[in-house]
C-alpha positions, -999 to +999 in steps of 0.1 A: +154+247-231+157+251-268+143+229-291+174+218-306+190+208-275+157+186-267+163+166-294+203+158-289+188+150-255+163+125-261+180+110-293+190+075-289+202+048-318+184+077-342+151+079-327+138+109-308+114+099-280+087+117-280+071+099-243+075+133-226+049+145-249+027+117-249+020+119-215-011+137-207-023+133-246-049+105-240-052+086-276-046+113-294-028+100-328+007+096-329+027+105-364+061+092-372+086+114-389+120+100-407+142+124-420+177+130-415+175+169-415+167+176-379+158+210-392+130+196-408+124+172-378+124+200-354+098+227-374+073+198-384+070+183-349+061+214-340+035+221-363+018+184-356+022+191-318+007+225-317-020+202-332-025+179-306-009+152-321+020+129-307+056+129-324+079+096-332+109+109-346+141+090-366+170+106-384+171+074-401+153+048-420+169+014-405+163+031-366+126+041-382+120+004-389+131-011-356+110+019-341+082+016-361+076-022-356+083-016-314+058+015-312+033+014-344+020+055-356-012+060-369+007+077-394+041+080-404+060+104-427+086+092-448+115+108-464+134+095-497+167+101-493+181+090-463+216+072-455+222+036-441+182+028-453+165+052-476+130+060-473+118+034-509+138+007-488+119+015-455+085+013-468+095-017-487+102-040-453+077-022-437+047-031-463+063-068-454+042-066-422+019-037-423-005-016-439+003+016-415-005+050-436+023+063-449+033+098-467+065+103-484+084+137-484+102+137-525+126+164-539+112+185-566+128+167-597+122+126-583+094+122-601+102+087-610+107+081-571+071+095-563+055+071-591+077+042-576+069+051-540+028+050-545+039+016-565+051+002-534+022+014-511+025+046-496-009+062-491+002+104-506+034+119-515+042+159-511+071+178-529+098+196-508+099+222-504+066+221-488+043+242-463+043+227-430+002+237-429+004+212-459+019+184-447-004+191-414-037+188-436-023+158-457-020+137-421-052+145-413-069+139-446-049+107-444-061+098-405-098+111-419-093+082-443-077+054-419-106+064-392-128+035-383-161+051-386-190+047-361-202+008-352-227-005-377-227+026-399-216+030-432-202+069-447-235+081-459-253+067-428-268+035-441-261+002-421-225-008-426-220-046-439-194-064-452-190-067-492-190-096-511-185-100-548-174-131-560-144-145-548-138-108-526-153-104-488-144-068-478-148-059-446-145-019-436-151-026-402-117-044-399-103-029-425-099-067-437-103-079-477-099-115-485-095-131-524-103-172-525-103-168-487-065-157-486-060-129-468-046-093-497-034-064-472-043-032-482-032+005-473-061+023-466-062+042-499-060+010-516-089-003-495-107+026-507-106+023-541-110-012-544-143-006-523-155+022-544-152+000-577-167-031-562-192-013-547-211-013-584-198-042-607-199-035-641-202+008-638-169+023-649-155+050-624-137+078-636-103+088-622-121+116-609-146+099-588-118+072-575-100+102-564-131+116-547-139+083-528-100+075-514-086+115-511-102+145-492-112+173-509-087+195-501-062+168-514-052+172-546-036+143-565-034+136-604-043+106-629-010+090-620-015+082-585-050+066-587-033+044-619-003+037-594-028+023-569-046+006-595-016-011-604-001-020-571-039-034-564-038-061-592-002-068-583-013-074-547-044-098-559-019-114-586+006-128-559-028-152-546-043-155-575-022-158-612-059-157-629-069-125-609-089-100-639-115-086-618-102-049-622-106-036-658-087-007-674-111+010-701-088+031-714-093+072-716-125+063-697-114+051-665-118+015-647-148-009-634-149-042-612-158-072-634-191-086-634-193-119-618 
């Protein structure tokens, strides 16, 4: 059977199932596409499940949502510009509830919606037209990332414990961070910068070495992004706490978590 006439098969209220190709994957992790090119639906499922992975797709952003909240990804893949609920919208009600990984798919000239997508919380961004081995190694750079690591053990090896500065408990083994014991969720790139700067208190970090703890190396992403996440951090620490002022900008330098 083609593949095209799979997909008018198994389409239902915009969603594509993707169950018959689940079955017999184990927990292998499942990635969500939204797009309403079906051409780009069709080659990029391929790709993923050539790669062992399992593939939610939706033509649309409001049938993303209701599918999304019934049958969580590991990943999803988000693009902009999409009718009845674009893809900004989307992640908007979606960050409402949950800190899912997300990657948006931008045209070449929306630079303003890339900057204003990593704003809201999505994890990476790539440019159409893209590679479909590129948007294969940004998901799993991304599930790299999200990947609890082994019980009790920390990146380098050492004894994994939770992190404590101040009025911030971090906790990687959850993937939990509290401020004045009020739970602040965090996408997992924003986890990992936050961690990277509280890790020292008082040492400046460099754009560079942010970008080294939250990306893989074979990511590449510019000053922009890690000052998008920057931002979107204190923005998420300011709606529990007005006074928040731990994370300091020194400007042309880079940034540092305050000194208690």
């Amino acid at each position: 059977m083609l593949e095209g006439q799979r997909m008018d098969e198994n389409t239902k209220n915009g969603a594509i199932s993707g169950e018959t190709a689940k079955k017999g994957r184990g927990q292998m992790p499942t990635i969500a596409l939204v797009d309403d090119d079906r051409n780009i639906l069709t080659s990029v499922s391929m790709a993923l499940e050539a790669e062992g992975y399992h593939v939610q797709t939706y033509t649309d952003g409001a049938a993303a949502l209701a599918g999304l909240a019934a049958t969580p990804p590991d990943v999803a893949v988000f693009d902009i510009k999409m009718p009845r609920m674009d893809g900004l919208e989307l992640l908007r009600r979606l960050r409402q509830k949950s800190d899912m990984p997300v990657i948006f798919l931008t045209s070449k000239d929306d630079e303003i919606d890339e900057l204003f997508g990593l704003k809201m919380g999505a994890d990476d961004y790539i440019t159409k037209p893209f590679s479909q081995r590129l948007l294969v190694e940004r998901v799993k750079a991304v599930l790299r990332r999200a990947a609890p690591k082994v019980e009790g053990q920390s990146i380098d090896g050492g004894e994994k414990v939770v992190l404590e500065r101040g009025q911030l408990v971090l906790d990687p083994e959850r993937h939990s961070c509290t401020w004045a014991a009020k739970d602040v969720v965090l996408t997992v790139t924003e986890f990992l910068i936050l961690q990277a700067l509280a890790q020292r208190p008082g040492y400046v970090k460099s754009r560079d070495s942010l970008m080294d703890a939250a990306y893989d190396d074979q990511v590449y992403v510019d000053d922009r992004t890690i000052d998008s996440h920057i931002k979107r951090l204190r923005k998420k620490f300011k709606e529990v706490d007005d006074d928040f002022d731990a994370i300091e900008t020194l400007y042309g330098v880079g940034y540092r978590y305050r000194e208690s």
